[in-house]
N, C-alpha and C positions, 0 to 999 in steps of 0.2 A: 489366523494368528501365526501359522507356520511360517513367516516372511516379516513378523513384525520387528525385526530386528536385521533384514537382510541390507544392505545399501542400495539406494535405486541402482547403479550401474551391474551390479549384480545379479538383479532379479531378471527370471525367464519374463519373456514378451506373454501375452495376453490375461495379463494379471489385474486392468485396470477398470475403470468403471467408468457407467457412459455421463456426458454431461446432461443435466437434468434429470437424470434418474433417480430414485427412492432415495439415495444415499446421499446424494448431494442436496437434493432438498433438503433432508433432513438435517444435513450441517448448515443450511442457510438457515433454518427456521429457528435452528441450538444457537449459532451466533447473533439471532437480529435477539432474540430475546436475551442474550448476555448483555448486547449494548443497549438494550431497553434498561435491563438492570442497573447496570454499570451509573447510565444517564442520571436515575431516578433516584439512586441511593447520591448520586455525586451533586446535586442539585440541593440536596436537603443536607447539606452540611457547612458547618462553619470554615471559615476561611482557613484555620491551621489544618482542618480536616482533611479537606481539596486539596494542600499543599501536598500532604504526607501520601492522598490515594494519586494523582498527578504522577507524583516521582518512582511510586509503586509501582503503576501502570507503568510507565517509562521502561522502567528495569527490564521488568518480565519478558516484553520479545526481546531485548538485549540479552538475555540468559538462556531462554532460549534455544536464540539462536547460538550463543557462541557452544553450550552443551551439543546442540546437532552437529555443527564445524567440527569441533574436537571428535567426536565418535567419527565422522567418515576419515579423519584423518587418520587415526588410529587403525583404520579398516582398510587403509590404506585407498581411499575413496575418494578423495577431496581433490576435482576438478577446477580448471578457471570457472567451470559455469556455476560454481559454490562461491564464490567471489561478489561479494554485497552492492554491487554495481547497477543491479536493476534501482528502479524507480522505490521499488519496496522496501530493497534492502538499504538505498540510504535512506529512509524513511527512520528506520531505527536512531538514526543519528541524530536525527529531526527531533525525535520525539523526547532524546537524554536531554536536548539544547535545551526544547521549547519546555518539557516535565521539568525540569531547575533552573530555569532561567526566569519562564515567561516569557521567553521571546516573541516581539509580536511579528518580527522577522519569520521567522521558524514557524510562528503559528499562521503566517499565511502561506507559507509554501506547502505547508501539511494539508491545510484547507482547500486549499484552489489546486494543489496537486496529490497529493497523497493521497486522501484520503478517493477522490473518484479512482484513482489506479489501484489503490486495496479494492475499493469493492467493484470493481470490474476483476482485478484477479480472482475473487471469491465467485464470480460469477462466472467467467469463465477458465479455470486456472487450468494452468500448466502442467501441474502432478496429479492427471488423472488417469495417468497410464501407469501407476503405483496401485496396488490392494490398497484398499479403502482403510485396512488393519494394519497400517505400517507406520514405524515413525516418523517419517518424513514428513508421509502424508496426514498425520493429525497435526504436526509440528507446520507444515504451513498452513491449515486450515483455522488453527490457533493463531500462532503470528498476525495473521492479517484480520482478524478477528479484535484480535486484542489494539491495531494499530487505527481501526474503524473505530472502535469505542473510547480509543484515550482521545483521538480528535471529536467524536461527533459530541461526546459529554460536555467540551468546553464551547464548542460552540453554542451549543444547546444553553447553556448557562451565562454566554455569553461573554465569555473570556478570548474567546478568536471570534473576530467581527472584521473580518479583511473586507475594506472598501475597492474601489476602483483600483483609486490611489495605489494604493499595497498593491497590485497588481506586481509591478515593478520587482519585486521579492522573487517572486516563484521565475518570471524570465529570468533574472539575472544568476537564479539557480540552475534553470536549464544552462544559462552560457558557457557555465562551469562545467556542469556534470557531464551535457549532452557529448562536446568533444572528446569528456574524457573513455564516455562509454564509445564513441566509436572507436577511437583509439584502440583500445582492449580488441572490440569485434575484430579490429584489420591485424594485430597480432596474435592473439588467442582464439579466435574460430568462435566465439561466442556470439550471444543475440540480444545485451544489456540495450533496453529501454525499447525491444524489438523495431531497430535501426535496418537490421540487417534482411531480416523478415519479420509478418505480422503473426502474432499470437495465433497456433492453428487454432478454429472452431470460433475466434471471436470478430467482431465487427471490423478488427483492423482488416481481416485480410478483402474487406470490400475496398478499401482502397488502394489497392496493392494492383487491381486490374489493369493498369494501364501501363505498366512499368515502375522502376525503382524512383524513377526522378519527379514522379506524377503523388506515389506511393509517399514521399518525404515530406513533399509539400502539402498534400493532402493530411499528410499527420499532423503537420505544424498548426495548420489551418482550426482541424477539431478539438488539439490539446488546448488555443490561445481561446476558441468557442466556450469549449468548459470552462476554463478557469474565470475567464467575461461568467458564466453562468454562477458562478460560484457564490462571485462576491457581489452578484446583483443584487442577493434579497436586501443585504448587511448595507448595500448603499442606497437603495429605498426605505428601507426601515430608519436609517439617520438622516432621509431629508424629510420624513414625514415628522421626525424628535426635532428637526431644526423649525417648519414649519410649524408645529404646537407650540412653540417657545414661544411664538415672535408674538 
């Protein structure tokens, strides 16, 4: 606890903890049974219920996050790599659209993108070179915790059902976003949407073997694989509803 307050750029080096170790298991097994929760209470409720826990959800990593923003600023801490530019942090923005909206816009770019980039961050994240007792570090292990459970409950319930079709949503989000995070990388020295390099310790950096140009394409290739994977079940499950019809 001596450091739960320190800022990551602050803190001495060998402060962090390993991936897959007792700690981090332990916050996968604390969040998968949050979002079990979450699901289970959000399924068993009337529609104005869903409405008001939706937008509740939504909020919280907006708050958050902007409360961690402000303390490192204050701390005079606040980096471009603080800069909501990853994949996660527009994720937040997704979630205020899609938690007040219902976007079904929103709710597939969450679905078919978000939502596997949270829980690959949770699985292999970035801030594990922070004490396990710092705020950062329970601040993103919450965030992305909470950004898994506002999308998995609605799909689960059936509220984001992104077909093929919808497909179309999450690329025309990348067309947007991805430029814009390289842009930021080639001015700011940063690594939003890890363009620039792949996530140490995670699966990206098996593609990275052959150079940067092999490395891009090779990403583009697994991210358009998942998102196909995403919305496959949502498009056999409505051709088997269209076949019982007929």
């Amino acid at each position: 606890m001596e450091y739960f307050f320190t800022p990551g750029p602050l803190l001495p080096p060998g402060l962090g903890w390993p991936l897959w170790g007792k700690a981090h298991l332990g916050w996968l097994a604390g969040l998968l049974g949050l979002a079990g929760l979450l699901c289970f209470v959000y399924r068993r409720l009337e529609a104005g219920g869903r409405r008001r826990m939706r937008r509740g959800l939504a909020l919280l990593p907006a708050a958050g996050e902007l409360v961690v923003k402000l303390w490192l600023a204050a701390q005079g801490c606040f980096t471009p790599w603080d800069l909501p530019f990853h994949l996660c942090g527009l994720a937040l923005f997704l979630c205020l659209w899609q938690g007040f909206t219902g976007s079904r816009r929103a709710g597939a770019v969450l679905w078919c993108l978000c939502l596997p980039g949270a829980v690959g961050a949770l699985l292999f994240p970035e801030w594990h070179w922070m004490p396990l007792w710092q705020l950062q570090t329970l601040h993103h292990f919450l965030y992305h915790g909470l950004v898994v459970s506002f999308i998995l409950m609605q799909g689960l319930a059936g509220e984001i059902r992104p077909r093929l079709r919808d497909l179309r949503f999450p690329l025309l989000f990348l067309a947007g976003a991805v430029p814009l995070a390289f842009l930021c990388n080639r001015l700011l020295g940063t690594n939003f949407f890890f363009l620039a390099l792949p996530s140490p310790g995670s699966p990206l950096e098996a593609l990275a073997v052959w150079g940067r140009g092999s490395y891009w394409l090779l990403y583009a290739l697994l991210a358009l694989l998942v998102m196909t994977a995403m919305a496959l079940p949502f498009e056999a499950a409505a051709r088997r509803e269209r076949q019982e019809g007929l």
